[in-house]
PDBQT receptor file of N, H, CA, C and O in Angstrom, charges set to zero:
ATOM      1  N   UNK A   1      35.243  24.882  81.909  1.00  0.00    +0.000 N 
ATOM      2  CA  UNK A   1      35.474  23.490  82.222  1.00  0.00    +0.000 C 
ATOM      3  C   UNK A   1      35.882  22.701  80.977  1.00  0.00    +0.000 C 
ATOM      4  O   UNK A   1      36.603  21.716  81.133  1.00  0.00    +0.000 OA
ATOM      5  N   UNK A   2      35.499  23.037  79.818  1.00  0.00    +0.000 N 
ATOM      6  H   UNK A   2      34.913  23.837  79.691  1.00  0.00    +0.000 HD
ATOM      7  CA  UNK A   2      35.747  22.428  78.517  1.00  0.00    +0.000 C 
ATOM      8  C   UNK A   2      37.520  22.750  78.448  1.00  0.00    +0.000 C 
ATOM      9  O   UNK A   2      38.164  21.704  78.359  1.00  0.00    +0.000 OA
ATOM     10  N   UNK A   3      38.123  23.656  78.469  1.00  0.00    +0.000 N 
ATOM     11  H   UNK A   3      37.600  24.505  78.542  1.00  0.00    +0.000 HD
ATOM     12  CA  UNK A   3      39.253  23.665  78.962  1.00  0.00    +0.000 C 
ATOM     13  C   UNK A   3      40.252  22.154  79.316  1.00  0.00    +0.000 C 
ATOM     14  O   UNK A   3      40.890  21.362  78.622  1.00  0.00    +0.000 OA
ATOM     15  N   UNK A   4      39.933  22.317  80.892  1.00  0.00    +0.000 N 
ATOM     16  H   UNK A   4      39.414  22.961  81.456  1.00  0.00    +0.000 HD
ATOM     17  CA  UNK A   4      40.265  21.327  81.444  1.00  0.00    +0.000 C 
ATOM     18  C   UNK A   4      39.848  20.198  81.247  1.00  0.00    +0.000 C 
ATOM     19  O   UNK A   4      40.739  19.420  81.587  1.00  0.00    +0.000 OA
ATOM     20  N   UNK A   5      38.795  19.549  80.806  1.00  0.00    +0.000 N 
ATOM     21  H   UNK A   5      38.070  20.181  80.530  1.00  0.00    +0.000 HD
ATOM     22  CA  UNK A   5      38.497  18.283  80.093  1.00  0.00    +0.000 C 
ATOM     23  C   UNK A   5      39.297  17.807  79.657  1.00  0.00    +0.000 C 
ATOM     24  O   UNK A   5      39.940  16.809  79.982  1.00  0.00    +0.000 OA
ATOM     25  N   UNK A   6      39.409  19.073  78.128  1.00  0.00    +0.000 N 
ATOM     26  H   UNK A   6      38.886  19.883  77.864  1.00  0.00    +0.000 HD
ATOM     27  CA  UNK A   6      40.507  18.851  77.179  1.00  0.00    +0.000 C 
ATOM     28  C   UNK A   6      41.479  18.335  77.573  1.00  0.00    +0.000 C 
ATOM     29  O   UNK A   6      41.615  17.122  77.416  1.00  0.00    +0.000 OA
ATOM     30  N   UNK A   7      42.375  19.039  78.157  1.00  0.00    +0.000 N 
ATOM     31  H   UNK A   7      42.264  20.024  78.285  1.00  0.00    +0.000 HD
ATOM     32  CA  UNK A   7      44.023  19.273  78.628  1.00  0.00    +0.000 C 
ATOM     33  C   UNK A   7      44.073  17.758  79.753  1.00  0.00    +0.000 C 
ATOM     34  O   UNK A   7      45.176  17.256  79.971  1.00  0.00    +0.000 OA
ATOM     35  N   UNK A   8      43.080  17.275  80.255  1.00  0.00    +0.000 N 
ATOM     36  H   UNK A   8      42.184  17.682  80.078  1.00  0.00    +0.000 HD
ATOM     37  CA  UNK A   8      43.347  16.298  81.121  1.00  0.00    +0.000 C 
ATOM     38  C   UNK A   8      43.059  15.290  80.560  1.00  0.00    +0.000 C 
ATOM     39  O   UNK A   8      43.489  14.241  81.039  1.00  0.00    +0.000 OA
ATOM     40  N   UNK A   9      42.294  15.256  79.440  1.00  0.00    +0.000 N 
ATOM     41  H   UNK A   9      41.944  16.108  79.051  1.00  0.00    +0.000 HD
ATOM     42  CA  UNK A   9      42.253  13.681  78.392  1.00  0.00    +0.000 C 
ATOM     43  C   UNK A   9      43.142  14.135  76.816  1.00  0.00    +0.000 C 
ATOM     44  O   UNK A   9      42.957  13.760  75.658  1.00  0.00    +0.000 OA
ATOM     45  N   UNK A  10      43.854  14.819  77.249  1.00  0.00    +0.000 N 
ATOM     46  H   UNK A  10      44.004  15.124  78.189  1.00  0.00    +0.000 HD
ATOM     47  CA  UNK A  10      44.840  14.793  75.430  1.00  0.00    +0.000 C 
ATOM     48  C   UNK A  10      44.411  15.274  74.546  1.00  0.00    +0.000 C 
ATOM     49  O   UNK A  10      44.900  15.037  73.441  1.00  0.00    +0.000 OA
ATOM     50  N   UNK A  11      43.276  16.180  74.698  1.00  0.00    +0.000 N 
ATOM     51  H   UNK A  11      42.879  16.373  75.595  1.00  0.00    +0.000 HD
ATOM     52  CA  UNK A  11      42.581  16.952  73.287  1.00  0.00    +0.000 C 
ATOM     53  C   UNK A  11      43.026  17.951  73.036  1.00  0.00    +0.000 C 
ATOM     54  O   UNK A  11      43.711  18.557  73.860  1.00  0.00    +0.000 OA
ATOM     55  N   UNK A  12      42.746  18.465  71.708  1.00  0.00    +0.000 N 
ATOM     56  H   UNK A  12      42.189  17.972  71.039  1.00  0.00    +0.000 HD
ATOM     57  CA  UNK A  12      42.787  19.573  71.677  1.00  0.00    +0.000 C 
ATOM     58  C   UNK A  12      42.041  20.900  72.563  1.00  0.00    +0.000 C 
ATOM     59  O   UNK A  12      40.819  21.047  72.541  1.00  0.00    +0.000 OA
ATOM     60  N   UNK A  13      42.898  21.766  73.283  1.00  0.00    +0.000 N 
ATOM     61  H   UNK A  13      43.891  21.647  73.301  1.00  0.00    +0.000 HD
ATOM     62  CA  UNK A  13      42.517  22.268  74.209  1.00  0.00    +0.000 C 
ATOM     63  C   UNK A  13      42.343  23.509  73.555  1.00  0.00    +0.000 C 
ATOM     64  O   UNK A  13      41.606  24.202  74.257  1.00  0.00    +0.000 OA
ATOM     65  N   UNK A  14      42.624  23.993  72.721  1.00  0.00    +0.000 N 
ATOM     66  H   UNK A  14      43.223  23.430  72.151  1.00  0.00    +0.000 HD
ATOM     67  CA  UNK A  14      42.211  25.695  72.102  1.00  0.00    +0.000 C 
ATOM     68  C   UNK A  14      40.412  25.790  71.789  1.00  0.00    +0.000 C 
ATOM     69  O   UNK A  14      39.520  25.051  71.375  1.00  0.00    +0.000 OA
ATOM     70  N   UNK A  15      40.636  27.671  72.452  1.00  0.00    +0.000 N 
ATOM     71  H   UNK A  15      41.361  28.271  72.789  1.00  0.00    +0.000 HD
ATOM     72  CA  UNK A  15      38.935  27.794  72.728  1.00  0.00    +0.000 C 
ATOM     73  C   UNK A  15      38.583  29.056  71.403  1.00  0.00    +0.000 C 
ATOM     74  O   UNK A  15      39.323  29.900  70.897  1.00  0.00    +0.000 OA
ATOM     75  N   UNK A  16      37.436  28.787  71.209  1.00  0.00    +0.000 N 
ATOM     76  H   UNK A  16      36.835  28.101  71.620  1.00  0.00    +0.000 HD
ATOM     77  CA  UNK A  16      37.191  30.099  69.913  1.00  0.00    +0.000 C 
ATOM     78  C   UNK A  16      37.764  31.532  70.888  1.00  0.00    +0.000 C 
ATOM     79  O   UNK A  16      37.742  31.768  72.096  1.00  0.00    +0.000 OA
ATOM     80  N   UNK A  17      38.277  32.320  69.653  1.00  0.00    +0.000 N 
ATOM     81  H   UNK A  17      38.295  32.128  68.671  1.00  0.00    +0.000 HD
ATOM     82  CA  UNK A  17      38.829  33.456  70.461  1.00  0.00    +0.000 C 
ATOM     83  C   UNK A  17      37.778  34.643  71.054  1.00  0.00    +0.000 C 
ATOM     84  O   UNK A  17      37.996  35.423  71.981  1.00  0.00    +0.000 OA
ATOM     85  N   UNK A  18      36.587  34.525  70.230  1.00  0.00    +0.000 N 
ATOM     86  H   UNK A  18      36.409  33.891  69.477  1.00  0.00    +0.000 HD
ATOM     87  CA  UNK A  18      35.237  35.206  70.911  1.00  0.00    +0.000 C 
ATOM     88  C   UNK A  18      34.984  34.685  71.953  1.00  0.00    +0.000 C 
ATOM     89  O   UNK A  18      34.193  35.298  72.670  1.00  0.00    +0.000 OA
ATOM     90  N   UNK A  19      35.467  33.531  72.395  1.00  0.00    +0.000 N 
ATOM     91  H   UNK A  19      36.110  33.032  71.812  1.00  0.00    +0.000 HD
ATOM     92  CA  UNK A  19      34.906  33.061  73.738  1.00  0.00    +0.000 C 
ATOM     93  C   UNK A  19      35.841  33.578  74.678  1.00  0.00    +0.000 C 
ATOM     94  O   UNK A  19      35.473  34.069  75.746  1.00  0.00    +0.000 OA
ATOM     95  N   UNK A  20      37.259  33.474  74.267  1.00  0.00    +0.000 N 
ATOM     96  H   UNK A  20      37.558  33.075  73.400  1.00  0.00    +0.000 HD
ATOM     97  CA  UNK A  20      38.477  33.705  75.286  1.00  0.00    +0.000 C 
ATOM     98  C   UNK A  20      38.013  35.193  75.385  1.00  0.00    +0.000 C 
ATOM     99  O   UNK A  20      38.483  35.732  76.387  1.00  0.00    +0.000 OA
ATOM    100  N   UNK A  21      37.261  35.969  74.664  1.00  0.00    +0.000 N 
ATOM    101  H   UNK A  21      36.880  35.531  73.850  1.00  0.00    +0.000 HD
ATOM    102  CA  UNK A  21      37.174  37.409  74.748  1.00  0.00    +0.000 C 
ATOM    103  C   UNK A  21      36.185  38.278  75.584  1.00  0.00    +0.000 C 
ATOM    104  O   UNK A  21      36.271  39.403  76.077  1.00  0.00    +0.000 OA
ATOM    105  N   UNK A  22      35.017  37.131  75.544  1.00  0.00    +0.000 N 
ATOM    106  H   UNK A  22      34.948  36.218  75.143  1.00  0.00    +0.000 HD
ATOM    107  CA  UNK A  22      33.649  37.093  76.385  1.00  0.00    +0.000 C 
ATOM    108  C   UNK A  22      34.108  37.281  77.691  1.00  0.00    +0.000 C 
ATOM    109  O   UNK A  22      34.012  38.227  78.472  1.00  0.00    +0.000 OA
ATOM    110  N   UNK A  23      34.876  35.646  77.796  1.00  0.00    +0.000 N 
ATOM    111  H   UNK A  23      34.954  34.877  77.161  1.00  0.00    +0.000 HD
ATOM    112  CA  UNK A  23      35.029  35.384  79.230  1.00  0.00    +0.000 C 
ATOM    113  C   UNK A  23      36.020  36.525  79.772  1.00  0.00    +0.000 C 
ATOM    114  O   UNK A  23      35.619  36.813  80.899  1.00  0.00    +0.000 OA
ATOM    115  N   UNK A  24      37.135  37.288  79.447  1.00  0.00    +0.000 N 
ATOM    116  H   UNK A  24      37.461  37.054  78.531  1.00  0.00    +0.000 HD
ATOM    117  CA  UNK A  24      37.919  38.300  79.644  1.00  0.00    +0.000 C 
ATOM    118  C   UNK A  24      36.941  39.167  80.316  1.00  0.00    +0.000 C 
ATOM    119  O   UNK A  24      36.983  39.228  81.545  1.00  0.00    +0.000 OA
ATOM    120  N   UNK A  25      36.085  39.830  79.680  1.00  0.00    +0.000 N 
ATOM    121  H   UNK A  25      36.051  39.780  78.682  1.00  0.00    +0.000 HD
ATOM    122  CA  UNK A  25      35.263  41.131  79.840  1.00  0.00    +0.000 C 
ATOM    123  C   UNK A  25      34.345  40.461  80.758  1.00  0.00    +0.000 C 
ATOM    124  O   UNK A  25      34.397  41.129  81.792  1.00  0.00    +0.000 OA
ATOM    125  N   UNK A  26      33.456  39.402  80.937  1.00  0.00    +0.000 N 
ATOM    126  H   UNK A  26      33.414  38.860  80.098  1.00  0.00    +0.000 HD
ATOM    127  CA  UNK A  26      33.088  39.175  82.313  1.00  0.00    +0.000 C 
ATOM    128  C   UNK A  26      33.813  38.776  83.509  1.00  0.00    +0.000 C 
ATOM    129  O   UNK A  26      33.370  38.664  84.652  1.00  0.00    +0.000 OA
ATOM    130  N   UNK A  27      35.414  38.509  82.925  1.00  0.00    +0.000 N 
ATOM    131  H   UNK A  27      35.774  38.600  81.996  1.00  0.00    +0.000 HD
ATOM    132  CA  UNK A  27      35.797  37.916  84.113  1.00  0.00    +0.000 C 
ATOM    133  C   UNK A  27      36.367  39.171  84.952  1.00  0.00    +0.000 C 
ATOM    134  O   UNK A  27      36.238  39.277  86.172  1.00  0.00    +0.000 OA
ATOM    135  N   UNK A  28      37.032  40.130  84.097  1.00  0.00    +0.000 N 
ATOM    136  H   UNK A  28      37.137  40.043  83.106  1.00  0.00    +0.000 HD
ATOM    137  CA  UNK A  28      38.396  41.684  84.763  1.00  0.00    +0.000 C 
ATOM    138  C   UNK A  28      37.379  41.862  86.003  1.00  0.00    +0.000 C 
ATOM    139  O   UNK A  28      37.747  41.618  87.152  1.00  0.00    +0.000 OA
ATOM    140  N   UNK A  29      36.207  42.259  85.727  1.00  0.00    +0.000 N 
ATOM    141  H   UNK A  29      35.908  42.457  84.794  1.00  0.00    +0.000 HD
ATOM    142  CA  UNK A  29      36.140  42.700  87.213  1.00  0.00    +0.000 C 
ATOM    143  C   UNK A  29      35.328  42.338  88.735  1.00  0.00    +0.000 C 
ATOM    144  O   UNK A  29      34.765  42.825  89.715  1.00  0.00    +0.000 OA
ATOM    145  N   UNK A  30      35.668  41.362  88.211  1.00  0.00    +0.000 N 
ATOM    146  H   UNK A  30      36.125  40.966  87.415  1.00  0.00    +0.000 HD
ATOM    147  CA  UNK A  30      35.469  40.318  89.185  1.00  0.00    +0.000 C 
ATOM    148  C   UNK A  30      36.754  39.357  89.482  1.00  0.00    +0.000 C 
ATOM    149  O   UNK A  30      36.509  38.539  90.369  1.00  0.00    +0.000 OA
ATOM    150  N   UNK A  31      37.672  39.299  89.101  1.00  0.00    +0.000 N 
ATOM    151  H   UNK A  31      37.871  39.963  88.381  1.00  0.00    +0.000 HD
ATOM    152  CA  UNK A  31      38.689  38.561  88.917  1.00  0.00    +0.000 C 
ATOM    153  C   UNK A  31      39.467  38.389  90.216  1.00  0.00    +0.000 C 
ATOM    154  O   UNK A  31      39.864  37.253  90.475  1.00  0.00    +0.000 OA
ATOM    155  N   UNK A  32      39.748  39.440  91.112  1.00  0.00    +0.000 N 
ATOM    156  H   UNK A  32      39.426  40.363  90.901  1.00  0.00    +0.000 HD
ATOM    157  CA  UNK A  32      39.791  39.144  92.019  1.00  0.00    +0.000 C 
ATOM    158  C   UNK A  32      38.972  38.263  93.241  1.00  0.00    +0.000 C 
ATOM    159  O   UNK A  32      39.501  37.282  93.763  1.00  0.00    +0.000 OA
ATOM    160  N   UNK A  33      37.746  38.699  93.585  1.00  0.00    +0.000 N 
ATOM    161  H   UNK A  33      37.316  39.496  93.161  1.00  0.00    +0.000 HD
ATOM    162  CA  UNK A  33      36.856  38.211  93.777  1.00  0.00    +0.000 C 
ATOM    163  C   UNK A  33      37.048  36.383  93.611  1.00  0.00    +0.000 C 
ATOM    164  O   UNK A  33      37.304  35.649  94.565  1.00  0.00    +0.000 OA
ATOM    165  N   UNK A  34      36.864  35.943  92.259  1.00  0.00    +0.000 N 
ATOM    166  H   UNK A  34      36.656  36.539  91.484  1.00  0.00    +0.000 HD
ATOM    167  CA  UNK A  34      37.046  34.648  92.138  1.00  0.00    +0.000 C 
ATOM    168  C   UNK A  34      38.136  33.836  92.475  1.00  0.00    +0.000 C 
ATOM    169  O   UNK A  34      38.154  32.606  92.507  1.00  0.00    +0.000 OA
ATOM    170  N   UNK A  35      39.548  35.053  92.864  1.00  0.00    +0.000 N 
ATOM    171  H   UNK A  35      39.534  36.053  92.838  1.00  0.00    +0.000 HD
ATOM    172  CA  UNK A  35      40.289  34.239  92.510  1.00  0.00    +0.000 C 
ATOM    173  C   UNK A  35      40.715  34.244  94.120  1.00  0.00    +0.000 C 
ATOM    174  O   UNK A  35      41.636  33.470  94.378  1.00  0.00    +0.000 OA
ATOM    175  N   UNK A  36      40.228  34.935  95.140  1.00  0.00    +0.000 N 
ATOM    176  H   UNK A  36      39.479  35.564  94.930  1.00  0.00    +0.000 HD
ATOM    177  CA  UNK A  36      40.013  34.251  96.752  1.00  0.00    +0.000 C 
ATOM    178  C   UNK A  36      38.748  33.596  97.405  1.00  0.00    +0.000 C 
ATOM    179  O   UNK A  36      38.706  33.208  98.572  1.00  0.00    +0.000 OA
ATOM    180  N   UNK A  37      37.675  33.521  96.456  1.00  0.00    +0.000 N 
ATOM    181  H   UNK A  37      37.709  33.837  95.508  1.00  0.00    +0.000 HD
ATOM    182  CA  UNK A  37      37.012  32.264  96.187  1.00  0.00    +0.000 C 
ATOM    183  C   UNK A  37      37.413  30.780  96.575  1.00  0.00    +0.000 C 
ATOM    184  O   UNK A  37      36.706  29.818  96.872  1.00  0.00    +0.000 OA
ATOM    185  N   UNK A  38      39.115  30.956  96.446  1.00  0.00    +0.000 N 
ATOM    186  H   UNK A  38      39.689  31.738  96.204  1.00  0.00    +0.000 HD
ATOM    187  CA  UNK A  38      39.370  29.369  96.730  1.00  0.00    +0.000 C 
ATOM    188  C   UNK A  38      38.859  28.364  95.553  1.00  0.00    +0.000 C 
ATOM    189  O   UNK A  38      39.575  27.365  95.474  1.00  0.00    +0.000 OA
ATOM    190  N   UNK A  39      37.851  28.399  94.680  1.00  0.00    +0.000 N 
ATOM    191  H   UNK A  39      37.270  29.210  94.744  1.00  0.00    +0.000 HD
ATOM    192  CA  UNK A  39      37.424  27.934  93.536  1.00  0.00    +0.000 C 
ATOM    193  C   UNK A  39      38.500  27.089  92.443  1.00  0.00    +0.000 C 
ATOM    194  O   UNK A  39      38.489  25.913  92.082  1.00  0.00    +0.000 OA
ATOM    195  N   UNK A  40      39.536  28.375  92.049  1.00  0.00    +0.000 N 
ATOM    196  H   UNK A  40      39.545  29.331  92.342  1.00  0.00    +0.000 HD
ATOM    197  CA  UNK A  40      40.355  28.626  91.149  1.00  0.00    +0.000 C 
ATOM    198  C   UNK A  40      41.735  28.439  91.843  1.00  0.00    +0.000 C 
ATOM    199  O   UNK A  40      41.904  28.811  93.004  1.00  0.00    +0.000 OA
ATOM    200  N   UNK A  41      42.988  27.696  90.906  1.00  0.00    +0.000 N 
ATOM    201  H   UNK A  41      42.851  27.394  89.962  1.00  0.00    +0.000 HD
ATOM    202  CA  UNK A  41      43.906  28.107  91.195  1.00  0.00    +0.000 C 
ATOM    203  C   UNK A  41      44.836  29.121  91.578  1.00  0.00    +0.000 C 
ATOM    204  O   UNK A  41      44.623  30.198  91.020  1.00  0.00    +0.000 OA
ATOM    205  N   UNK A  42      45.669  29.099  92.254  1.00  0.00    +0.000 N 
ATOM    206  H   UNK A  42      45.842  28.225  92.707  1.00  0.00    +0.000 HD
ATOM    207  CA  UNK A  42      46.617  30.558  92.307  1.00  0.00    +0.000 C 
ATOM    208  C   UNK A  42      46.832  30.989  90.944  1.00  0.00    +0.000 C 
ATOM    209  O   UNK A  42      47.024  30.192  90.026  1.00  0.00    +0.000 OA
ATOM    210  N   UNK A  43      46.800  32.340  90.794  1.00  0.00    +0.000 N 
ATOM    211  H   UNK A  43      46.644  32.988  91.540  1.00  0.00    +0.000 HD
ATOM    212  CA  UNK A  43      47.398  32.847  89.334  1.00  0.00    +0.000 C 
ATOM    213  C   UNK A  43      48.595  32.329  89.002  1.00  0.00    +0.000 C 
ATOM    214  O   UNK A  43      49.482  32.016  89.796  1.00  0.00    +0.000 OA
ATOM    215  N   UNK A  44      48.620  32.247  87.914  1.00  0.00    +0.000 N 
ATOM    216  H   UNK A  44      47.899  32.502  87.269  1.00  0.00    +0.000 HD
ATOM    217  CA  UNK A  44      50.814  31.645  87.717  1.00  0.00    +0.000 C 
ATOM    218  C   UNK A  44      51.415  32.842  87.695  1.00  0.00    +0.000 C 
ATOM    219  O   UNK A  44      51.130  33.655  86.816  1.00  0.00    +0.000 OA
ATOM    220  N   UNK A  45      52.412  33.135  88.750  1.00  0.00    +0.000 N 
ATOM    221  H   UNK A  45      52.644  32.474  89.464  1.00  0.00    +0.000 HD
ATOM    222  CA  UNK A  45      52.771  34.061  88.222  1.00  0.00    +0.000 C 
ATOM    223  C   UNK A  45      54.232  34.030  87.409  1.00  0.00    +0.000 C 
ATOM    224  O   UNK A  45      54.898  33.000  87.515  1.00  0.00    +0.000 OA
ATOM    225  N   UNK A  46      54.790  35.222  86.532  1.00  0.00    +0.000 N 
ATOM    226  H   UNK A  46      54.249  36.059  86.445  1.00  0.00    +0.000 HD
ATOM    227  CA  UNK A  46      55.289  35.990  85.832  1.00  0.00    +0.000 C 
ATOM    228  C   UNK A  46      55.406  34.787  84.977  1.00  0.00    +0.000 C 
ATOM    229  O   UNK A  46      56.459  34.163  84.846  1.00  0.00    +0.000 OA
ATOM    230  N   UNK A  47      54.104  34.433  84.303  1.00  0.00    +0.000 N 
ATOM    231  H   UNK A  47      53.249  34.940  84.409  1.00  0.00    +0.000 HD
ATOM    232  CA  UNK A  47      53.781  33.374  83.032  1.00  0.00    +0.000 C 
ATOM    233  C   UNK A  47      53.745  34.810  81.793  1.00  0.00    +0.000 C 
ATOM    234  O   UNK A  47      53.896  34.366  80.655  1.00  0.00    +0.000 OA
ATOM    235  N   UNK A  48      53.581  36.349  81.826  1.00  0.00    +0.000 N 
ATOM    236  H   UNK A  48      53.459  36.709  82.751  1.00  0.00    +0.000 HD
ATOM    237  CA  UNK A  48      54.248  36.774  80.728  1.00  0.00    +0.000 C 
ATOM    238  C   UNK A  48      53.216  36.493  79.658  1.00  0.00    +0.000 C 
ATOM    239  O   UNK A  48      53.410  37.274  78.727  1.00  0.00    +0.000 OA
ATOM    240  N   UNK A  49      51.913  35.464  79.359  1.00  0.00    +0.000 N 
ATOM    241  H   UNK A  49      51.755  34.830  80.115  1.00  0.00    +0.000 HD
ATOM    242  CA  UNK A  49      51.152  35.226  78.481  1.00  0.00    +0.000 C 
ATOM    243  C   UNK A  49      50.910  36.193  77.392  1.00  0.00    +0.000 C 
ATOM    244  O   UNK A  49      50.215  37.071  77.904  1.00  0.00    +0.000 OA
ATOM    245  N   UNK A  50      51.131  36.491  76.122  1.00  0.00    +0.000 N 
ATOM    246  H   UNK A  50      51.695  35.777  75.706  1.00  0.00    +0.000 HD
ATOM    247  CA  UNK A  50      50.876  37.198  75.413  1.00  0.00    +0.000 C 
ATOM    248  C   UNK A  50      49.703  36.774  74.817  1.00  0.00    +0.000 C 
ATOM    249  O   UNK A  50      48.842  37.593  74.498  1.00  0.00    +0.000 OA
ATOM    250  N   UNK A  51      49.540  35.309  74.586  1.00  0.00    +0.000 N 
ATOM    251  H   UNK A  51      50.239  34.643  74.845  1.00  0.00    +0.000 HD
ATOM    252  CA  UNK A  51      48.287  34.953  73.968  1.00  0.00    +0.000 C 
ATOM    253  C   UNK A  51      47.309  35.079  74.877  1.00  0.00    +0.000 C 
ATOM    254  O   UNK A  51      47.554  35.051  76.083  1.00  0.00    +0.000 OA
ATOM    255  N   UNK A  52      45.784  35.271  74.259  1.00  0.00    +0.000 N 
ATOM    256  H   UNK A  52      45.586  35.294  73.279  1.00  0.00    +0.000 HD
ATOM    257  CA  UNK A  52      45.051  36.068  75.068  1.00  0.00    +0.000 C 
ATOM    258  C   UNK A  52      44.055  34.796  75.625  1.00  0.00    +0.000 C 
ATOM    259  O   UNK A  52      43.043  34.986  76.300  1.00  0.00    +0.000 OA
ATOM    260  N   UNK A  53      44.526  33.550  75.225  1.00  0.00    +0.000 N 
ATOM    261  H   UNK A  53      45.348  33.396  74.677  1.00  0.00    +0.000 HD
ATOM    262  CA  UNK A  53      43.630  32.299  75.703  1.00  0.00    +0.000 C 
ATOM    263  C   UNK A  53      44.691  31.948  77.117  1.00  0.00    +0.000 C 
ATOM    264  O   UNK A  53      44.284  31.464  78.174  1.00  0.00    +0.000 OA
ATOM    265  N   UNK A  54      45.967  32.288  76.846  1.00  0.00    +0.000 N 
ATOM    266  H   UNK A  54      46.298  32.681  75.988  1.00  0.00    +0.000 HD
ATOM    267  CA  UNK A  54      46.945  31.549  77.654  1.00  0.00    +0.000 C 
ATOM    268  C   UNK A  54      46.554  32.263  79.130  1.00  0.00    +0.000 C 
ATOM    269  O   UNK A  54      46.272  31.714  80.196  1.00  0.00    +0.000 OA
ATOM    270  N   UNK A  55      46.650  33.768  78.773  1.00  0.00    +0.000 N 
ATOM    271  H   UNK A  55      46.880  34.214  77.908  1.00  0.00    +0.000 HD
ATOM    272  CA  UNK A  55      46.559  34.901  79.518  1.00  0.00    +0.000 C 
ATOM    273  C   UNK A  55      45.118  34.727  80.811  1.00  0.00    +0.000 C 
ATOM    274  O   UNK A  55      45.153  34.944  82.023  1.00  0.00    +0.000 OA
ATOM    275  N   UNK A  56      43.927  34.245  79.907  1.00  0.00    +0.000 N 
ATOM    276  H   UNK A  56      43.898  34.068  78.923  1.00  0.00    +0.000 HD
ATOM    277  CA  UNK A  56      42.975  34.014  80.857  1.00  0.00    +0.000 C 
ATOM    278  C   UNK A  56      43.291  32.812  81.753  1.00  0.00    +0.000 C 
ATOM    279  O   UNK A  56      43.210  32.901  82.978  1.00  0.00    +0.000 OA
ATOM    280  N   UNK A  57      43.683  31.596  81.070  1.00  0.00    +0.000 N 
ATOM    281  H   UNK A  57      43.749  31.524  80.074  1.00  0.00    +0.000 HD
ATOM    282  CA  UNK A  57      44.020  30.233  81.680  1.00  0.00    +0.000 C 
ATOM    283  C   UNK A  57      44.830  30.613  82.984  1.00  0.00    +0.000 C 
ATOM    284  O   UNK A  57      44.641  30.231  84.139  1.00  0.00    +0.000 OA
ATOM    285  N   UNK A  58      45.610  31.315  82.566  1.00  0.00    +0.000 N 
ATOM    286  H   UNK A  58      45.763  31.624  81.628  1.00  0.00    +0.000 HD
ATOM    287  CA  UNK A  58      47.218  31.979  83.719  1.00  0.00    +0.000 C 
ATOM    288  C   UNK A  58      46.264  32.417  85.057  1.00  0.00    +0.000 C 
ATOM    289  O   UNK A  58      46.326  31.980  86.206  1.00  0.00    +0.000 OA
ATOM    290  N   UNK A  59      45.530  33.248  84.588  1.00  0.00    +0.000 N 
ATOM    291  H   UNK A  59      45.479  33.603  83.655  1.00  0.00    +0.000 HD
ATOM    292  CA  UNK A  59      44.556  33.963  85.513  1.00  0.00    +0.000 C 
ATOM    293  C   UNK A  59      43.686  33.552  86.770  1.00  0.00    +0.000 C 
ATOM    294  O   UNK A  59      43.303  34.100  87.803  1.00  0.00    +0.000 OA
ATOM    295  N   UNK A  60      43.537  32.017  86.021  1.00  0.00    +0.000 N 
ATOM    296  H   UNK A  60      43.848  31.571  85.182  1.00  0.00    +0.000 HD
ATOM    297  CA  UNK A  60      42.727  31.758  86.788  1.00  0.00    +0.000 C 
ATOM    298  C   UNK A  60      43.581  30.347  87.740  1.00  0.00    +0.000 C 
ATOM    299  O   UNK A  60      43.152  29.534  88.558  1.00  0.00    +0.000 OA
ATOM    300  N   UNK A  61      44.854  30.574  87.175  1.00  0.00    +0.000 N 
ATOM    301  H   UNK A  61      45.202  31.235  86.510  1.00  0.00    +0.000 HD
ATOM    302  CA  UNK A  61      45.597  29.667  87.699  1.00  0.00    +0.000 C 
ATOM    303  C   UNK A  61      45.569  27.799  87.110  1.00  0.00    +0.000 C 
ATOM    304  O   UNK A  61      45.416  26.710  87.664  1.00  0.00    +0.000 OA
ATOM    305  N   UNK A  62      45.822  28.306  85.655  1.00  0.00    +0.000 N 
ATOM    306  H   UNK A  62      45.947  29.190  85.205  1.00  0.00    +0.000 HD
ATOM    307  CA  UNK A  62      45.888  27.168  85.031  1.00  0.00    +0.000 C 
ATOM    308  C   UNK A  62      47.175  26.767  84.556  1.00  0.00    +0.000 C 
ATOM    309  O   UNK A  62      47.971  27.320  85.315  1.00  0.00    +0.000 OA
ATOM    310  N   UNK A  63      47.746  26.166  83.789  1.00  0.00    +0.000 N 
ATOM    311  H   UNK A  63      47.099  25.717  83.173  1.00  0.00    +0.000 HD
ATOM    312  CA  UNK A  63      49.406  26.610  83.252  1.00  0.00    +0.000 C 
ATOM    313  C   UNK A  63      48.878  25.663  81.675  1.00  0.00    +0.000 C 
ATOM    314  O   UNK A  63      48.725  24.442  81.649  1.00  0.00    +0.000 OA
ATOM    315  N   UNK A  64      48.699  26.498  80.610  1.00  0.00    +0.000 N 
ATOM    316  H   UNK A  64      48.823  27.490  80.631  1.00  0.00    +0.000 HD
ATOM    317  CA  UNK A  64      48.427  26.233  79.535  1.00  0.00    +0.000 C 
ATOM    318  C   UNK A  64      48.938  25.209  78.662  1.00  0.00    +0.000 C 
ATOM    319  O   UNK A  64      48.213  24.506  77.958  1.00  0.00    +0.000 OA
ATOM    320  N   UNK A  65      50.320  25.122  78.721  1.00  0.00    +0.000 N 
ATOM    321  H   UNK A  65      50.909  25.692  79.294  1.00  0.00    +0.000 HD
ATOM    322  CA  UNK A  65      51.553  23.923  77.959  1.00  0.00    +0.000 C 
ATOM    323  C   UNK A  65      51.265  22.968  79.206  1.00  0.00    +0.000 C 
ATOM    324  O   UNK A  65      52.281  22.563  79.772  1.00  0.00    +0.000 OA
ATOM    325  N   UNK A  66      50.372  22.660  79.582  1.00  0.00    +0.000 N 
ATOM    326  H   UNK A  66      49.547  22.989  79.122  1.00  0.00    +0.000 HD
ATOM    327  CA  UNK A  66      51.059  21.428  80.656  1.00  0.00    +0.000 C 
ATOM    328  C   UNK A  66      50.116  21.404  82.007  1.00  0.00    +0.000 C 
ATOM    329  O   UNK A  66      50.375  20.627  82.927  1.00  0.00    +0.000 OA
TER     330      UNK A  66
């Protein structure tokens, strides 16, 4: 949620990369799961993310630049 805070009041939105790394490894396998939850956005797709903060954001159906 700190994320989206950010990105919706103009902050700086970058997360420590141990965190983007945490949340990765609890999120893979469950990821589906959450993401017909209805909770979360649609994944973006062919967003291509190489960065590994962008990559989770994408995932969960965020769009990182914007």
């Amino acid at each position: 949620h700190g994320w989206d805070i950010a990105a919706a009041t103009g902050q700086p939105a970058a997360l420590e990369p141990e965190l983007v790394e945490a949340c990765q490894e609890v999120l893979a396998p469950q990821l589906e799961g959450l993401q017909a939850s209805g909770e979360f956005g649609v994944p973006v797709a062919g967003s291509g993310a190489a960065d590994p903060q962008d990559a989770l954001l994408t995932s969960l159906g965020r769009h990182p630049a914007g």
